[in-house]
N, C-alpha and C positions, 0 to 999 in steps of 0.2 A: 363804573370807574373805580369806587373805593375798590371791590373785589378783585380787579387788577392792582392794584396798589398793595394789597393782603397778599398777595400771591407774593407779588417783586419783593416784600418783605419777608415772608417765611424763606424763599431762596436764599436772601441776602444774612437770613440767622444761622439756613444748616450750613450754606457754605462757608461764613467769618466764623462762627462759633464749630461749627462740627471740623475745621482744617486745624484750629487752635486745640482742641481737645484733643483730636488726632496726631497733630505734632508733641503735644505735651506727652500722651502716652507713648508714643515713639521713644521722646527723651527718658524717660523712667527709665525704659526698657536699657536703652545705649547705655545708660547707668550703670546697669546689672552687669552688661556684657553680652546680652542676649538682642538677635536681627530679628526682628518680626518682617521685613520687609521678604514679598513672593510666600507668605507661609499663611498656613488656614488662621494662625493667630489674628494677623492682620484684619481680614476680614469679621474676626469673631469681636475683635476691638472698635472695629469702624460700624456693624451692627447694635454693639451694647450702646455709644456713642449716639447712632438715631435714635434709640430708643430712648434715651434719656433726654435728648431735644425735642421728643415728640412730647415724652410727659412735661418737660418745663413750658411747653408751649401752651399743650391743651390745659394746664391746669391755673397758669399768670399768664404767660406772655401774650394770648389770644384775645383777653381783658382790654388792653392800650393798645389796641391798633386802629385802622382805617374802618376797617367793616364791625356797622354797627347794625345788621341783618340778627333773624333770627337762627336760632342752632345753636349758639353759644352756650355751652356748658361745661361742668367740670369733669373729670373721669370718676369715677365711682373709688369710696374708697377702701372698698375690699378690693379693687385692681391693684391699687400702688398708697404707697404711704412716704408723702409730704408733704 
């Protein structure tokens, strides 16, 4: 049951957190003058976006959850630095 519950929460961070990120980069852009929207940009912003929820997650957010199972660890820190 927790591991369901770890699931419904990681969905519930990329999609509230990864749309707000996403919209925020949007607005930067409107800013400029410049559409991301139908362009390879889009995609390359909505990529860098996972991957920076993937490291907030694996490295704090994974800590305070439901599943208290083994596995848990941090990424390496010659991967990513913060």
């Amino acid at each position: 049951m927790r591991a369901i519950l770890e699931l419904i929460r990681i969905i519930a961070i990329l999609s509230i957190l990864g749309s707000l990120m996403g919209t925020s980069v949007k607005l930067i852009y409107a800013g400029f003058g410049i559409n991301v929207d139908h362009t390879g940009g889009a995609w390359l912003a909505g990529l860098s976006i996972l991957t920076l929820l993937f490291v907030l997650y694996r490295n704090k957010l994974q800590f305070s959850g439901f599943y208290k199972g083994a596995g848990k660890e941090k990424l390496p820190k010659k991967l990513v630095i913060l």
